[in-house]
KEZA-479870 format. One record per residue (C-alpha): x, y, z negated. Coordinates in steps of 0.02 Angstrom, whole numbers, plus 50000, padded with zeros to 5 digits. Example, Ala and Ser with C-alpha at 12.3 -4.5 7.8 and 13.67 -1.06 7.14 Angstrom:
506154977549610 506844994749643 
REM end
This chain:
552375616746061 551075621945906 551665621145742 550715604445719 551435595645837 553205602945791 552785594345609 552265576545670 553965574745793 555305585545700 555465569145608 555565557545780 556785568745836 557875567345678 557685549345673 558205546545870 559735558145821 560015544645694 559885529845801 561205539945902 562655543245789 563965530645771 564055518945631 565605527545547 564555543545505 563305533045430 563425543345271 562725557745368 561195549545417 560375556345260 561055573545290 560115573045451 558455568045368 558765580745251 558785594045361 557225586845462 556275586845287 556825602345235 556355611845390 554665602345393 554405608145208 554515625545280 553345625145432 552055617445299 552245630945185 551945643945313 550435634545368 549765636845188 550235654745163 549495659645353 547855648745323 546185657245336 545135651445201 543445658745275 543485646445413 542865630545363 543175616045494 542255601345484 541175598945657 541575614945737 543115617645871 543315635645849 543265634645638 544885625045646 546485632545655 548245626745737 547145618145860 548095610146016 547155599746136 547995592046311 546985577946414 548265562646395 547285546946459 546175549446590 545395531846650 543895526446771 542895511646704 541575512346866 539905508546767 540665513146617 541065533046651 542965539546648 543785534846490 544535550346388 545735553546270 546365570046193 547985573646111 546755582846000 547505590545829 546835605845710 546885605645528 545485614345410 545195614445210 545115596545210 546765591445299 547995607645250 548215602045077 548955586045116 550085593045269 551005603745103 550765588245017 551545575945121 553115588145159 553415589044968 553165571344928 554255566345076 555755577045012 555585569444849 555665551044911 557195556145018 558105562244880 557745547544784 558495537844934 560115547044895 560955529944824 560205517344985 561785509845044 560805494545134 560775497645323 560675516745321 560185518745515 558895507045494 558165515445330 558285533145366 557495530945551 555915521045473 555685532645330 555775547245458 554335535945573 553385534645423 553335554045368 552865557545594 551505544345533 550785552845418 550745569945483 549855562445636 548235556245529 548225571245420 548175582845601 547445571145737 545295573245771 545315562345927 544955546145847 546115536445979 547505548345919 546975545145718 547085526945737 548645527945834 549695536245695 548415526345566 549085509445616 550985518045659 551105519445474 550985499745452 552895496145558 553975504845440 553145503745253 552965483945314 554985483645344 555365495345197 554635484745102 555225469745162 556995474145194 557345485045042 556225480144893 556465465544778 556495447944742 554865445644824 554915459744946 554375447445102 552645442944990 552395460044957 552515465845131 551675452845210 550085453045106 550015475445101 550355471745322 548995457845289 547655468445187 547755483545302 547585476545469 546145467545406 545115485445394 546085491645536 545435479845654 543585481845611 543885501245613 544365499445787 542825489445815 541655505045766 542885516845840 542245508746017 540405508245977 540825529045914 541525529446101 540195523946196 539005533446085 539445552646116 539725561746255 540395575646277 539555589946319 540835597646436 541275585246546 539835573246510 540785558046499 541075547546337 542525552346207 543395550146057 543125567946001 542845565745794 541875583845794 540665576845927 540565560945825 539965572345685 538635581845793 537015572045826 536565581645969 538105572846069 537275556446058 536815548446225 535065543946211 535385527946298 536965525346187 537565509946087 536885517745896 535265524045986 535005510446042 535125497145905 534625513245762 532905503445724 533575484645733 534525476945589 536395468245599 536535453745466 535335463245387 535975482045378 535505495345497 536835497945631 537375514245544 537485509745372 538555492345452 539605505945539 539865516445373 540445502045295 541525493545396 542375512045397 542465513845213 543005495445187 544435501345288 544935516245212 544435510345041 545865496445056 546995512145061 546375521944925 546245506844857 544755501544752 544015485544663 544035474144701 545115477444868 546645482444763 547715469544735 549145471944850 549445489444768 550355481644641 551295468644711 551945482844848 552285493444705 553265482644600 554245474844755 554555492744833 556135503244819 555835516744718 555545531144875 554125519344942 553375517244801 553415536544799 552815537544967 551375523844924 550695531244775 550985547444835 550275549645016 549575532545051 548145530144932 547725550144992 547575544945195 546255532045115 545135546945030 545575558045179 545105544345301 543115542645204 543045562445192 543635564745369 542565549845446 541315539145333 540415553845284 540545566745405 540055556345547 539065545445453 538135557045311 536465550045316 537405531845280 538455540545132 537045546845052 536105530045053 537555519744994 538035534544846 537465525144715 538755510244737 540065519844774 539895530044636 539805510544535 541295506544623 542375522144561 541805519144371 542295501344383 543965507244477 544315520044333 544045507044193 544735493444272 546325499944324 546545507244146 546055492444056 547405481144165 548805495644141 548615492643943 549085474843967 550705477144081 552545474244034 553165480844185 553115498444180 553075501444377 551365489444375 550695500644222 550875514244337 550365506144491 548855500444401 548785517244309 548485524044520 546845514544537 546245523144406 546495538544447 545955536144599 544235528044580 543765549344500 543955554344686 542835539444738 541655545444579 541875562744638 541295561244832 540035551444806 539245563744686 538935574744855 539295590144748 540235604044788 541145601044605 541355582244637 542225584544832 543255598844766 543995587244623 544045572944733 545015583644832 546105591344690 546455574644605 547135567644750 548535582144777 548645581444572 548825560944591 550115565344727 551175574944637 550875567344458 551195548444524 552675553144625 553515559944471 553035546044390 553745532844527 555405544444518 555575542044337 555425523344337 556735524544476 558035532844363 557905521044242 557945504644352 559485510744477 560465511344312 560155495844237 558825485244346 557665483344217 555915491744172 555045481044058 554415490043927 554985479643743 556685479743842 556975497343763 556785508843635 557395524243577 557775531843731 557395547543673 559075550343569 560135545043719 559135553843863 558405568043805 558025577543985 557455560444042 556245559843899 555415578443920 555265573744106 554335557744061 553295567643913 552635581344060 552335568944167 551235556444027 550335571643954 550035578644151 549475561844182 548185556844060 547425576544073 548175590343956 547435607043988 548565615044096 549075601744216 548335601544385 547485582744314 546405589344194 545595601344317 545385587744452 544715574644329 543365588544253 542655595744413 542565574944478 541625573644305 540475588344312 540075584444499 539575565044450 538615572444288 537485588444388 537335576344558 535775567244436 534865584744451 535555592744624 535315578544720 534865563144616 536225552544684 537155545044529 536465544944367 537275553444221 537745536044123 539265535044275 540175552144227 539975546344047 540725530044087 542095539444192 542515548644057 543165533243949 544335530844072 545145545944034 545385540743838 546095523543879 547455532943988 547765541743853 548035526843751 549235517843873 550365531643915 550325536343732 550875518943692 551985517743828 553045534243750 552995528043593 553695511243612 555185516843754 555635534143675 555635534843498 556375523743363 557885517743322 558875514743497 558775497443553 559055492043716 558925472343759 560575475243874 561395482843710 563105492743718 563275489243912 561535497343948 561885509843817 563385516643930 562505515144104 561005524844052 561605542544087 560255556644080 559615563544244 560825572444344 560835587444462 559685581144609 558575573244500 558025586844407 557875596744545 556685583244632 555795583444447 555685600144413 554955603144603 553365588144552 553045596444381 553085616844445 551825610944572 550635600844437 550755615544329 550405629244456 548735620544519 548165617044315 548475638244292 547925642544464 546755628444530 546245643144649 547935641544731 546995624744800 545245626944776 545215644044894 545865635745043 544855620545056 543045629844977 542505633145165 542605615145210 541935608245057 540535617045081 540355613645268 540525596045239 538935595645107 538025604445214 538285594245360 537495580145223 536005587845200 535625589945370 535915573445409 
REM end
């Protein structure tokens, strides 16, 4: 078994062992996961350190590395050819970061699950489904395979959601279950038309090979896309209607205006480790999912429709700042604080710049550490009193003082201080969006400026945010009785802390510590555009 494939089922395996153990060691359960996460965290981090950065991925088999590939469905359809499916995985530039992503985040979110007491068989076996999941889309480039552990992910955030979040936990889970089949099902629609589209060049037969997809010279010349490339679909050329469909999809993920209103809701509902796991390696699979697919099998689409995504990310950025001023809640000012952040790696791709992909790419592993953090620290404050709205408290500074420099790094991390692994993400997105009017005249130079006001009203409610919560007179709306339950942070939440903020400041001191190992396949990728 390759190391990939060791990383997607360590968890399964953990989670059946689980399932197994009798109820009366149920406070081992989480022991078990521990150890599953733990080891998981350690096959990641020897992926990193043994990745070659020269080789860049992208549309070429022998460029990626870990590759494993095993014929697993083999079916005759008569007129139709044989029907084949690969268990096909390999990571390059673009997918690695997230594998050491995903094992960190995942640790965090089970030690925030240290206090569950709900069903722990239950919990601890979907959370470890959920992290299998996740490593599956991150590794898989058979499309049947990426969709497989793409719609996987739904079963256990929908029950996580619904079983352990809050009052209105069934809503919550019903409309994020709701939002993401939607896309799902029309991805699966162009997944088909992909099928019958390529061929491969080995065997001759059709396939769900994504590094085909990516290769015009594996298109049938009697195929679906060849066929239908001059006619028009409601209007749109069958390739741009393919792109997006695609991006619709993933773009529900990231998630974007105006398809971002069950971010919130799921947030706010949540328990704290899936909001953890939401903010930090949901909304990523979205951006990984357009990088991976919408334009590397559909360039010449990308480039035509650059200009409104490039609209879409500015009105992300201000839009999901403007609404995070207004909130009370301060797990929706950080939910809505997310779609923010997230509409620079929109502005960032769809600048086509080498700058604007590498901070797409960077501000999603920066969001992913920055917003888990955050999540965390919202969790510590509502498991000891059930309460985060924001006039509810004041002064927390004199009676939680680690709490409070956990929450400044975080804020000042957040909202882009030099240093932090944010403000390097957020500048190259910027640059990218502001040189793509002369490199490739994709996005005009009024969108980075716009972009950048975003970053000033994060500063403003963060800044706010601090100020009202953390200094002052103490107040609390509970009074004496809060006063007494909130505790500063303790042992393992300082260690799960001090793990987010290490890696934020590493990548703002050494952005090379990411940059290096995804330049190849940035590079590959924009390349592969311009051909197109």
């Amino acid at each position: 078994m390759s190391l990939l494939s060791l990383l997607i089922f360590l968890p399964i395996v953990a989670g059946i062992l689980i399932l197994l153990l009798p109820s009366a060691w149920q406070q081992r359960y989480k022991y078990v996961a521990l150890g599953a996460v733990l080891l998981q965290m350690l096959i990641s981090a020897y992926i990193y350190i043994n990745f070659d950065n020269t080789l860049s991925g992208i549309a070429d088999q022998s460029t990626f590395q870990l590759v494993e590939r095993i014929p697993w469905i083999r079916l005759n359809l008569g007129a139709l050819g044989n029907l084949e499916i690969d268990y096909f995985l390999g990571i390059d530039g673009l997918s690695m970061p997230f594998l050491v992503l995903t094992s960190l985040v995942m640790l965090v979110a089970l030690l925030a699950s240290w206090d569950i007491q709900k069903n722990l068989k239950g919990y601890f076996a979907l959370f470890l489904l959920l992290d299998c999941a996740v490593m599956g889309v991150f590794s898989a480039l058979d499309f049947f395979l990426f969709y497989i552990f793409y719609e996987l992910m739904l079963l256990p955030l929908y029950f996580l959601i619904g079983m352990w979040g809050g009052v209105r936990r069934e809503y919550a889970a019903i409309k994020f279950f709701l939002y993401t089949l939607l896309g799902s099902v029309f991805m699966l629609l162009v997944i088909i038309g992909l099928y019958f589209s390529v061929t491969d060049p080995e065997t001759g037969g059709h396939t769900f090979n994504m590094l085909h997809m990516m290769n015009p010279a594996n298109y049938a010349q009697d195929s679906i896309f060849s066929v239908i490339a001059g006619q028009e679909i409601f209007g749109v050329s069958a390739r741009l209607l393919a792109f997006i469909v695609l991006f619709v999809a993933f773009a529900i993920k990231v998630p974007i205006v105006p398809l971002h209103t069950w971010l919130p809701d799921a947030h706010v509902e949540a328990p704290t480790p899936v909001s953890i796991i939401l903010a930090g390696v949901l909304l990523k699979i979205g951006g990984y999912g357009i990088l991976r697919v919408c334009l590397s099998i559909f360039p010449d689409a990308a480039i035509q429709s650059a200009w409104w995504l490039g609209l879409i990310g500015v009105a992300s950025i201000l839009y999901g700042a403007l609404n995070a001023l207004a909130q009370r809640d301060l797990k929706r000012l950080i939910a809505y604080s997310s779609i923010s952040h997230m509409g620079f790696v929109l502005l960032g791709i769809a600048s086509a710049t080498s700058e604007g992909i590498s901070g797409a790419m960077m501000q999603m592993i920066s969001h992913g550490f920055l917003s888990s953090m955050l999540f965390f620290l919202v969790g510590v404050i509502y498991e000891r009193v059930h309460n985060r709205e924001i006039p509810n408290f004041r002064g927390l500074a004199l009676i939680m003082p680690r709490y409070t420099v956990f929450v400044m790094i975080a804020f000042f991390a957040s909202l882009g201080l030099p240093g932090f692994s944010a403000f390097i993400a957020e500048a190259f997105s910027l640059i990218g969006a502001f040189n793509s009017q002369s490199i490739n005249g994709l996005l005009p130079r009024w969108m980075a400026v716009a972009g950048s006001v975003g970053i000033l009203l994060g500063a403003s409610y963060l800044l706010w945010t601090l100020q009202r919560m953390f200094f002052g007179e103490t107040r609390l709306w509970g009074g004496d009785e809060w006063k007494a339950k909130l505790t500063d942070v303790n042992g393992r939440e300082v260690f799960a802390l001090t793990s987010l903020a290490l890696m934020s400041l590493a990548l703002g001191i050494l952005p090379s510590l990411a940059f290096d190992k995804m330049n190849a396949s940035v590079l590959e990728l924009i390349q592969l555009m311009n051909i197109r």
